[in-house]
C-alpha positions as CSV (number, residue, x, y, z in Angstrom):
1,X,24.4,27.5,14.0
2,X,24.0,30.5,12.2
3,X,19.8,31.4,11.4
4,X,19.6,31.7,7.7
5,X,18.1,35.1,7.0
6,X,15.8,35.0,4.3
7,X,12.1,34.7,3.4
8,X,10.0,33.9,0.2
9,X,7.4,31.0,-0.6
10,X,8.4,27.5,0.9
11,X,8.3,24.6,-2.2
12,X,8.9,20.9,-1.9
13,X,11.6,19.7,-0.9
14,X,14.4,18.8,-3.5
15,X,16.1,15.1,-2.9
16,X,19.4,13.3,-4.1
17,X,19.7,10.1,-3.6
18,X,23.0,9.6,-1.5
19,X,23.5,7.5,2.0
20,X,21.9,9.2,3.7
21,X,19.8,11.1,1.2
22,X,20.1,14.5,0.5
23,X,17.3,16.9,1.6
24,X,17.4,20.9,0.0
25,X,14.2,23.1,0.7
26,X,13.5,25.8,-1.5
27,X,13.0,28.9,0.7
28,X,12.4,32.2,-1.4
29,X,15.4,32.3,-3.6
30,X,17.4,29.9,-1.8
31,X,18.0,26.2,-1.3
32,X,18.7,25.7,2.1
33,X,20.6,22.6,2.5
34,X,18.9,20.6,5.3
35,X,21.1,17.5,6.0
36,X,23.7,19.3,8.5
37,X,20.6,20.4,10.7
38,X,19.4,16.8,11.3
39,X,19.3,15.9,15.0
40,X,19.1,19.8,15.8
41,X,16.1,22.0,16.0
42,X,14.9,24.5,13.5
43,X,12.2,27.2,13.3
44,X,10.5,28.7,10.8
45,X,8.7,31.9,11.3
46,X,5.4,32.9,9.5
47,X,5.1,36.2,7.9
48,X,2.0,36.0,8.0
49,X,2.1,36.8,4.1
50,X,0.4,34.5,1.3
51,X,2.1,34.5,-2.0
52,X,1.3,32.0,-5.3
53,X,3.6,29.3,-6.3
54,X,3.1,30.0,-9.7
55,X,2.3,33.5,-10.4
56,X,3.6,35.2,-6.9
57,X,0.5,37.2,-6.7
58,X,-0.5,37.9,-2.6
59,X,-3.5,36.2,-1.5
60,X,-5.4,35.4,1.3
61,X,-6.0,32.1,0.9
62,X,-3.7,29.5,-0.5
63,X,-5.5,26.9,-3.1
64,X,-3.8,23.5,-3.9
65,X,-0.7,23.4,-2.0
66,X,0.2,26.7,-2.4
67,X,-1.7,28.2,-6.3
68,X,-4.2,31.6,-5.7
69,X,-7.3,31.3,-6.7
70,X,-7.0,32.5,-10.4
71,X,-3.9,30.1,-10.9
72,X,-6.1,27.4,-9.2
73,X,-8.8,27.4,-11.6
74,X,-6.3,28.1,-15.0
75,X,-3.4,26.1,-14.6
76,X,-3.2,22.7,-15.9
77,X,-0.9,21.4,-13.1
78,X,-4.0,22.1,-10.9
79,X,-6.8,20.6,-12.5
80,X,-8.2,17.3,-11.2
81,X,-6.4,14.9,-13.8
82,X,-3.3,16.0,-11.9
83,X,-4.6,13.6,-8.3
84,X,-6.7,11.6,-11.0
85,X,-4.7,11.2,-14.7
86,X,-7.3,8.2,-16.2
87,X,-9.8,11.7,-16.1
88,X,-7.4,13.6,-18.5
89,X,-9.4,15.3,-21.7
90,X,-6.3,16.5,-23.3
91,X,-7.6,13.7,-26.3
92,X,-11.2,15.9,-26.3
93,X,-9.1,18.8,-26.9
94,X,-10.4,20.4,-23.5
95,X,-7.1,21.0,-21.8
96,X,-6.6,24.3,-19.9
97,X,-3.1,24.3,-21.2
98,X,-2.6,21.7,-24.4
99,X,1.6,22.9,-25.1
100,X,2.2,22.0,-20.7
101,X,0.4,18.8,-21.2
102,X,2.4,17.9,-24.1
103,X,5.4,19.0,-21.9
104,X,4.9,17.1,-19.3
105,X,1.6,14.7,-19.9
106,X,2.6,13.1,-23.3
107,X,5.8,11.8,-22.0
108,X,7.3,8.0,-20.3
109,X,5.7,7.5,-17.3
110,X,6.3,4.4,-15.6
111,X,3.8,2.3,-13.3
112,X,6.0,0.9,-10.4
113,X,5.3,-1.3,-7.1
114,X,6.5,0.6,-3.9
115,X,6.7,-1.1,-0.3
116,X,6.1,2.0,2.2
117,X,3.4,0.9,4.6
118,X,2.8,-2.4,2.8
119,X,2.3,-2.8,-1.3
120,X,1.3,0.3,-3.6
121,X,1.1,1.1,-6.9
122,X,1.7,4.9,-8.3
123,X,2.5,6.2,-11.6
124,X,5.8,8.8,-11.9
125,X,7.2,9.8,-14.8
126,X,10.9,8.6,-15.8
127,X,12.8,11.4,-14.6
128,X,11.3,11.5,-11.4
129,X,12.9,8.3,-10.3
130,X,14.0,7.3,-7.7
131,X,12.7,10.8,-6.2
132,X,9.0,9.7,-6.7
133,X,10.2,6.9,-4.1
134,X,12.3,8.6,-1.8
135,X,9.1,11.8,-1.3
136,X,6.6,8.8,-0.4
137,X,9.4,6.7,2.2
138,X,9.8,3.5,0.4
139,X,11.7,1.1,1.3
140,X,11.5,-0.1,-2.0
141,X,10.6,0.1,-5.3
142,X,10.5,-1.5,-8.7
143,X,8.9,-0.9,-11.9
144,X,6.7,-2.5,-13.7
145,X,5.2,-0.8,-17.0
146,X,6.5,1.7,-19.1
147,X,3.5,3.8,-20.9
148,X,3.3,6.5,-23.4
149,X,1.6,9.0,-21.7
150,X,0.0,10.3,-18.6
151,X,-3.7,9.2,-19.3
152,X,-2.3,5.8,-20.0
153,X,-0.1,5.1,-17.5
154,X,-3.7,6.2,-15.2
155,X,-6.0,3.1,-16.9
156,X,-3.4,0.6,-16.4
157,X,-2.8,2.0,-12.2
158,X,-7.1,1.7,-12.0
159,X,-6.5,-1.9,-12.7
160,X,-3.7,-1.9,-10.0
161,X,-6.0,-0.5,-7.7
162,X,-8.6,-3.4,-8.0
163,X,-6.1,-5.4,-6.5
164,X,-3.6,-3.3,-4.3
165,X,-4.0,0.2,-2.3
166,X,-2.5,3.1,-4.1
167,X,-1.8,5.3,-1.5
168,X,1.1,5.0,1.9
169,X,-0.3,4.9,5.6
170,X,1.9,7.1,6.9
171,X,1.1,6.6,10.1
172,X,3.0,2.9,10.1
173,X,5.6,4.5,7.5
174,X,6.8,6.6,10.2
175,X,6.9,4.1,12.7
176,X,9.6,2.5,10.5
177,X,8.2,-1.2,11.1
178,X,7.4,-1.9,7.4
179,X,7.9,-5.8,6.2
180,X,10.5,-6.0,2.9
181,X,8.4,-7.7,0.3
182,X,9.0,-9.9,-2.5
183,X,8.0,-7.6,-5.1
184,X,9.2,-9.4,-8.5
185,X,7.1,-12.0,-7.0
186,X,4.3,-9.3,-6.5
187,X,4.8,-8.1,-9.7
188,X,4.4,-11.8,-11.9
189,X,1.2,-12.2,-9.7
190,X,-0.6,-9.0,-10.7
191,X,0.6,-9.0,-14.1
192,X,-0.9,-12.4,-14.8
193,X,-4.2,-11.4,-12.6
194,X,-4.0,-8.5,-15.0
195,X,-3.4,-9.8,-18.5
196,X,-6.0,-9.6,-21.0
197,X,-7.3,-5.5,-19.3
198,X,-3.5,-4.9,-20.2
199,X,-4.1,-6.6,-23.7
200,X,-7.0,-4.8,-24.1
201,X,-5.2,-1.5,-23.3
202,X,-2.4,-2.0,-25.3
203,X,-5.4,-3.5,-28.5
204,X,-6.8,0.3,-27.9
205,X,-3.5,2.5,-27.7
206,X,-1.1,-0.1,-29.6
207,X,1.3,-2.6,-28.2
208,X,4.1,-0.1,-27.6
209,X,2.0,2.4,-25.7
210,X,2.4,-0.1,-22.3
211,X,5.7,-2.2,-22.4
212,X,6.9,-4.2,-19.3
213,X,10.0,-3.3,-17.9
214,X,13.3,-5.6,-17.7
């Protein structure tokens, strides 16, 4: 197979969901389809150059997966609410960039149950599914909650977290021996364990902020 000749900043990888799924991998100005090199080896070579994500600016350092050091302390998409959304202060009027949290902060997300390594919960926002799912290797997913906003949708996933772990052991995700759970099931249980902190959620941001989903 022919090497690909090209070079530029490496971003996530983009997925469709298909059987099999669909990888693409954004490689300087090209997507670089990577389903017809799957059982072959690939290389990838190391300029040895350092360029932002965001701004393109060379650096020596990378910040964040990928943001200089300017970018890094700026940008919105890097600040910590990002890994940690119950800690947004867009409602203090603190936000490093108030019109890209409305874009993408003040928007559906939903709260979903995801069977990786065993039960999660996460937050993703609706146009992110099933993509959200397919990044983190589940096996499977449902959602639970649908919430108004970012900082929302981050309250009701602390409760979650009382009860379930939030994040995927990769290391038995990639040994592909993960149990299929009964996840309406799992769902009823929490939501019942979790009733009146939901109610008292919804009593604060109003009962159409956090709806369950059908």
């Amino acid at each position: 197979m022919e090497a690909i000749d090209t070079r530029g900043s490496l971003h996530k990888m983009q997925v469709e969901l298909s059987a099999p799924v669909n990888y693409q991998l954004p490689l300087g100005n090209q997507l670089v389809p990577l389903n017809p090199y799957l059982g072959r080896t690939i290389r990838l070579s190391f300029s040895g150059d350092i360029g932002c994500v965001h701004c393109g600016r060379a650096t020596k350092k990378s910040f964040n997966q990928g943001y200089c050091y300017p970018c890094m302390i700026k940008l919105a998409q890097c600040d910590r609410c990002i890994v940690s959304p119950e800690t947004c202060h867009y409602h203090q009027g603190t936000c490093r960039e108030p019109e890209w949290g409305e874009r993408n902060c003040m928007r559906t997300h939903y709260v979903y149950l995801a069977n990786s390594s065993g039960l999660k919960v996460g937050i993703t926002r609706a146009e992110n599914v099933p993509s959200r799912w397919i990044d983190q290797g589940a096996v499977q997913a449902l959602p639970i909650l649908a919430v108004q906003s970012r900082y929302q949708s981050g309250l009701v996933e602390v409760l979650f977290k009382q009860h379930i772990a939030d994040k995927t052991n990769w290391r038995t995700m990639l040994k592909g021996q993960v149990d299929e759970l009964n996840l309406i099931e799992a769902r009823n249980d929490l939501l019942l364990r979790l009733a009146s902190d939901i109610s008292r959620l919804q009593n604060r941001f109003g009962l159409q902020a956090i709806q369950a989903c059908d």
